[in-house]
KEGUKOL-208305 format. One line per field, with one value per residue (C-alpha): residue in three letters; x negated, y negated, z. Coordinates in steps of 0.1 Angstrom, whole numbers, plus 2048, in hexadecimal, padded with zeros to 3 digits. Each point is the difference from the previous one (the first is absolute). Last residue first. Layout:
// residues N
residuo: (ALA ...)
X: (X ...)
Y: (Y ...)
Z: (Z ...)
This chain:
// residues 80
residuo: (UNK UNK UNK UNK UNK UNK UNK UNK UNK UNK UNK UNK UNK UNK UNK UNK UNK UNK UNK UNK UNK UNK UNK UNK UNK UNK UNK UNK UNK UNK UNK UNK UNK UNK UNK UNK UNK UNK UNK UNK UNK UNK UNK UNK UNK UNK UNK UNK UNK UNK UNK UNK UNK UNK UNK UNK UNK UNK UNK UNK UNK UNK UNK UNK UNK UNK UNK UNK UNK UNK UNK UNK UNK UNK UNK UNK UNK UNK UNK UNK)
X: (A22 7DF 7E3 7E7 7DE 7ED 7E1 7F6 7D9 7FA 81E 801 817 818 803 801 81C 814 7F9 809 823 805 7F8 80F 825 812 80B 7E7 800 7E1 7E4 7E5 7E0 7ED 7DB 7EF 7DC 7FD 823 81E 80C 81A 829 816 81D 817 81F 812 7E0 804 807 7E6 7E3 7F4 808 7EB 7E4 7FE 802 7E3 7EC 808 7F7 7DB 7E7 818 808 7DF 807 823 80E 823 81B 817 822 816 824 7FA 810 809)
Y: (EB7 819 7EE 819 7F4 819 802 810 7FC 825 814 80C 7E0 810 822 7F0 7E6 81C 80F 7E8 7F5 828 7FF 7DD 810 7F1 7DE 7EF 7DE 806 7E1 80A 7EC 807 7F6 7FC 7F5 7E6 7F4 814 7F8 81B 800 819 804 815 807 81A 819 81A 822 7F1 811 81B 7E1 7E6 81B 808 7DA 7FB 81C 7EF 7DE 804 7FE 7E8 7E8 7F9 7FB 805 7EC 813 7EA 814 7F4 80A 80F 81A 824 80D)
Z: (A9D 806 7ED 7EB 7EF 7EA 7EC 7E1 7F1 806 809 824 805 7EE 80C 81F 7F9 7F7 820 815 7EE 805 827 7FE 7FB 7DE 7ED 7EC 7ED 7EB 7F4 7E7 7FB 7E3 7F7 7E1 80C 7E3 7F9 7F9 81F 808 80A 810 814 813 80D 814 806 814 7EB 7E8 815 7E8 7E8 811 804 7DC 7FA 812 7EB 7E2 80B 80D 7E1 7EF 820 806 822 80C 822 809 812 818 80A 81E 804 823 7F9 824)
């Protein structure tokens, strides 16, 4: 059974990381209801991505393993 849950997506230096995250976010747009985005244009230039995510935790899990193989991304998952 599809499980509702959100995902929030840590990115490092959002500029050297971003295009290959959204590759992944697309590839796995099939699940994601809702999302949103916002960066700190300050120093380090970080982003921090929140999804609301309906679908089977074999493909929540392996999105979040594509992603977290990224360098500088970092995943957090809560089941509602």
């Amino acid at each position: 059974m599809d499980a509702l849950s959100v995902m929030s997506i840590r990115v490092d230096k959002r500029t050297d990381s971003a295009p290959r995250v959204q590759e992944i976010l697309t590839k796995h747009g099939d699940m994601i209801i809702g999302r949103f985005g916002i960066h700190d244009p300050g120093e380090v230039d970080h982003g921090l991505i929140t999804l609301n995510i309906r679908g089977d935790m074999n493909k929540i899990n392996d999105m979040m393993g594509q992603l977290n193989d990224l360098q500088g991304v970092k995943t957090n998952h809560m089941q509602a």
